[in-house]
N, C-alpha and C positions, 0 to 999 in steps of 0.2 A: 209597386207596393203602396205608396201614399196614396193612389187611387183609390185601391182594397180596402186601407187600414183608416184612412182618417176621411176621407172626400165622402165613403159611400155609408158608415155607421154616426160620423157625426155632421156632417150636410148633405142631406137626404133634398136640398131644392134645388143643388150646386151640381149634381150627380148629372143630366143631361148635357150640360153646356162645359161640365170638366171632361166627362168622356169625350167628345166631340172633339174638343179642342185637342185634346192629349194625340184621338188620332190621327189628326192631321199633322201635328209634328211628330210622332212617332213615323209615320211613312218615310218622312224628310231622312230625320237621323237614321232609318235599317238602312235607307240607299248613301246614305254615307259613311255606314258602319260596314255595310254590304263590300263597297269600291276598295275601302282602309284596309279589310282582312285579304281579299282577291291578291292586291299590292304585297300585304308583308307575307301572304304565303309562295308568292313566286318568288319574290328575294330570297325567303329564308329553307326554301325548298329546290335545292339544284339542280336534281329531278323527279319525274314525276315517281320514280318505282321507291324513292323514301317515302312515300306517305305509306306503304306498307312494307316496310321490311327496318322502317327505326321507330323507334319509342318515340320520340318529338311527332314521327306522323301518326302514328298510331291517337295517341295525345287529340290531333290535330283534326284525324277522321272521325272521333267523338265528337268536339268539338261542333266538324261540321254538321254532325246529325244534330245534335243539339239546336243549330240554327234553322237548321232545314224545320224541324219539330216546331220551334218556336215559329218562323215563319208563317209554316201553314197554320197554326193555330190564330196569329195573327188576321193570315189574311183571312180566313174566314170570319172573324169579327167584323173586318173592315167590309163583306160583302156582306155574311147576314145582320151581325147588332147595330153595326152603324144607321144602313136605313132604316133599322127600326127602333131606333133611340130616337132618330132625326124626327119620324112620324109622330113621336110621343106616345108611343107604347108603354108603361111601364111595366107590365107584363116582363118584358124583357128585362129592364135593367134591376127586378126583385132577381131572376134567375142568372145575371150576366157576369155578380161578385165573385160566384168560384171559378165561372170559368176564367176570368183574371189574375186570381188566387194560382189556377192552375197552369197558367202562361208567363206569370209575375215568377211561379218555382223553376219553371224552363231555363226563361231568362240566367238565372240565378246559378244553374248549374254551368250555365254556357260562360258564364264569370268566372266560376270555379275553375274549369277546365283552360280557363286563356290564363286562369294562375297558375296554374301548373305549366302551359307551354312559356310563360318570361322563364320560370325556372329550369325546365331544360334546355339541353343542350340540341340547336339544330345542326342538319348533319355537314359536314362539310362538302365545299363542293371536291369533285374529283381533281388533282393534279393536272396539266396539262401536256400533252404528249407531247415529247421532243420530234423537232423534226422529221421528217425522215429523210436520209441522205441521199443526196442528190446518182443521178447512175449517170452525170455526164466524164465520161472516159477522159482522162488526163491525157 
């Protein structure tokens, strides 16, 4: 959003060299943001058939669409606006503000929805079966 709202309306000469930069640490942080979420959803999921049959996965399978969404919208940035910021097009970075705007709103909902999963409840895991008894003959 600071790229949208302040970098691109009030420095218009900062605009090539902030985008650039932003996306090369932006890649950094989704593949550590990427690894983080993988991690607390196999903890907090104890199997796979809760993503669809409890509210926490349900939650969870938005969530991931929301990333997937924002992803792709990402990477296509990083394949089409990128080289062509790089080249000095501005062509592109007059038409590139909303689609930022509209990746910046993604982001945002995919916020939303990780606030909803700290507040719910994930499901437990199953009990553990007791043995079963032994059939060697006394």
């Amino acid at each position: 959003m600071q790229l949208t709202l302040v970098v691109w309306p009030l420095m218009p000469r900062a605009r090539r060299e902030t985008f650039l930069a932003f996306s090369r640490l932006a890649t950094v942080c989704v593949g550590v943001l990427l690894l983080a979420g993988i991690y607390l959803s196999i903890v907090r999921l104890p199997r796979l058939a809760d993503l669809w049959t409890t509210g926490y996965g349900h939650v969870l399978l938005v969530k991931i669409g929301l990333v997937s969404l924002a992803l792709a919208w990402g990477g296509i940035h990083k394949v089409v606006a990128v080289p062509r910021v790089a080249s000095g097009s501005e062509v592109v970075l007059g038409r590139l503000r909303g689609s930022l705007v509209g990746e910046s709103m993604v982001g945002m909902a995919v916020l939303l929805a990780a606030a909803v999963l700290v507040d719910a409840r994930p499901p437990v895991a199953p009990a553990p079966s007791p043995p079963a008894a032994s059939s060697v003959p006394r």
